[in-house]
N, C-alpha and C positions, 0 to 999 in steps of 0.2 A: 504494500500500500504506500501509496506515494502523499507525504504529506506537505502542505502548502505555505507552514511554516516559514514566517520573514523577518523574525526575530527570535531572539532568547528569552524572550520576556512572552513571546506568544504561546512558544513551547511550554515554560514556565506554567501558563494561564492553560492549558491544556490538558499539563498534567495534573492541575490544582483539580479538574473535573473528573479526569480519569478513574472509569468502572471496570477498568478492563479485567482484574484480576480479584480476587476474594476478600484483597487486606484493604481494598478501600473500606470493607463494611468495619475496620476494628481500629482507623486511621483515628487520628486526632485532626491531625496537621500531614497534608501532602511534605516530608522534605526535599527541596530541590536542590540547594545550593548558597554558597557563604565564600564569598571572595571575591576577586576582583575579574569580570570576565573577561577583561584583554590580557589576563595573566598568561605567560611562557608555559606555566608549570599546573599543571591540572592534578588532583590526586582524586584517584577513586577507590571506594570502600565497597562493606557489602550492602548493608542497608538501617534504617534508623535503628537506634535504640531507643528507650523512653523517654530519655529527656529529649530528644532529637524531634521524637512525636510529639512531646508538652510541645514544642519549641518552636519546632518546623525548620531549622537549620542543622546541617551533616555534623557531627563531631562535634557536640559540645557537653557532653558527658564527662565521665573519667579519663577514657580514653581519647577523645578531642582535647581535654588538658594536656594531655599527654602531647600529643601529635603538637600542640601548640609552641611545650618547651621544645620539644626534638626542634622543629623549625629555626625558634628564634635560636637553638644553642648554634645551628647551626647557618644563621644571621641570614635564613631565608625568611621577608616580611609577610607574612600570613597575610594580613589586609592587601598587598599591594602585588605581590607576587607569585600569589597562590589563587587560584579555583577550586573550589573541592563540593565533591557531589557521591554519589553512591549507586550502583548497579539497580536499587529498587529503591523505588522514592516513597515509599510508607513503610510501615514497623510490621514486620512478621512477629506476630503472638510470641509471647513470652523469647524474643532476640532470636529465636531461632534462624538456619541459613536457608534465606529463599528458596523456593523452589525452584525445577527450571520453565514450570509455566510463569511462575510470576515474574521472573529474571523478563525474559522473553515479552512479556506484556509490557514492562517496560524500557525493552532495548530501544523504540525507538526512541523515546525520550533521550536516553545517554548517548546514541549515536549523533542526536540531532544537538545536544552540547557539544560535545566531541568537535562535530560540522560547525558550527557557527563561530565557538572558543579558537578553533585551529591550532593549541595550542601544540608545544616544540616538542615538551618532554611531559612524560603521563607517568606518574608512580600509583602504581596497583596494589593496596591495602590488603593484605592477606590474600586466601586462596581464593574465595566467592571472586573477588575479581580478577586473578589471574585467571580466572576457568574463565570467565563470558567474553574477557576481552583479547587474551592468548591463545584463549581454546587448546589450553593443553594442562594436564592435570599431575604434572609435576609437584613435589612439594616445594614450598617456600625457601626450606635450607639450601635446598640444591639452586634455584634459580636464586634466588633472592640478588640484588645488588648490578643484576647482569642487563645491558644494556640490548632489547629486543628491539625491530621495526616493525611499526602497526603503517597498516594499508592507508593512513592519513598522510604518513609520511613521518608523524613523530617520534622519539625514541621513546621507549618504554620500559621502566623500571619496577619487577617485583618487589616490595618489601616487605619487614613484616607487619602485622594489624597490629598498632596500639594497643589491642587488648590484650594481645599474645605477651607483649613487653609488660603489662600488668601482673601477669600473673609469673614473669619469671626477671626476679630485681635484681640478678646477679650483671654487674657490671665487667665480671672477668672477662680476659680476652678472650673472645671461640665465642662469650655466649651471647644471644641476641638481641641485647641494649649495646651490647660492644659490637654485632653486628651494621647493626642500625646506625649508628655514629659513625662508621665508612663511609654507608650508604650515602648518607645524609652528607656529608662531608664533598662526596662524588657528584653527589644530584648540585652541590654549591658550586663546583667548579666548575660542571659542563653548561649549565646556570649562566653564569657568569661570560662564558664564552662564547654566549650567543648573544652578550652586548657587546661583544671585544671589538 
């Protein structure tokens, strides 16, 4: 289906309607998106959690704190330099990982940010969206950090989900807060290199 969409903010209004999949009936708040949309640097997650649903913006729970310092530590500006949005734009009951009808109900939605943002480089929040957007079902460890090409033309980078780093605080080298500080560190400098 071909949609007729001529802005972000139409799609936006679109999706604020959208019935297309079960979890409008248990929505609060459609969430779409929180940053700046002529941002480089896009990130995508799997899909809201509750505060996200009170909220109606991606990331602003535990883990959106989280994802906040990772950022600034690594003096990438969240308001100014980031877009960030989610594979499904309302809350699967109790956090659960989308299905793949509902992924699918709202891929045109993320495709149609994806199209309009154009952004450079796209970092993929856990596996829900390394599956919808890589379409490949590697774990995290093993890609995580590696620079892929999506049919946009952007680079695209696995990492892991903020929540993952939630539940594992060990900052040692190997484990994945110390992974995530490379990453984050990588995504600054190729960042950077596409204002050079």
């Amino acid at each position: 289906m071909q949609n007729s969409w001529e802005s972000l903010k139409q799609v936006e209004e679109a999706a604020k309607l959208c019935r297309d999949c079960k979890l409008c009936e248990t929505r609060t708040n459609v969430v779409f998106s929180r940053g700046n949309s002529q941002a480089k640097l896009m990130i995508i997650g799997e899909g809201p959690g509750q505060k996200e649903d009170e909220t109606g913006l991606p990331f602003v729970g535990k883990a959106g704190q989280l994802l906040d310092k990772i950022l600034e530590a690594g003096q990438i500006c969240k308001d100014e330099e980031v877009y960030i949005c989610n594979v499904v734009k309302c809350r699967p009951p109790q956090n659960r990982v989308p299905t793949q009808d509902e992924a699918d109900a709202c891929r045109k939605y993320l495709l149609a940010q994806i199209d309009f943002l154009k952004p450079k480089l796209i970092l993929l929040a856990g596996s829900t969206a390394v599956q919808h957007i890589l379409k490949v079902k590697d774990p995290i460890s093993r890609i995580r950090g590696k620079w892929f090409n999506y049919s946009s033309g952007a680079k695209v980078m696995p990492i892991f989900h903020p929540s993952y780093l939630l539940r594992n605080e060990s900052r040692e080298p190997g484990s994945p807060k110390w992974h995530m500080w490379q990453d984050i560190k990588e995504v600054r400098k190729t960042l950077s290199s596409l204002d050079a």
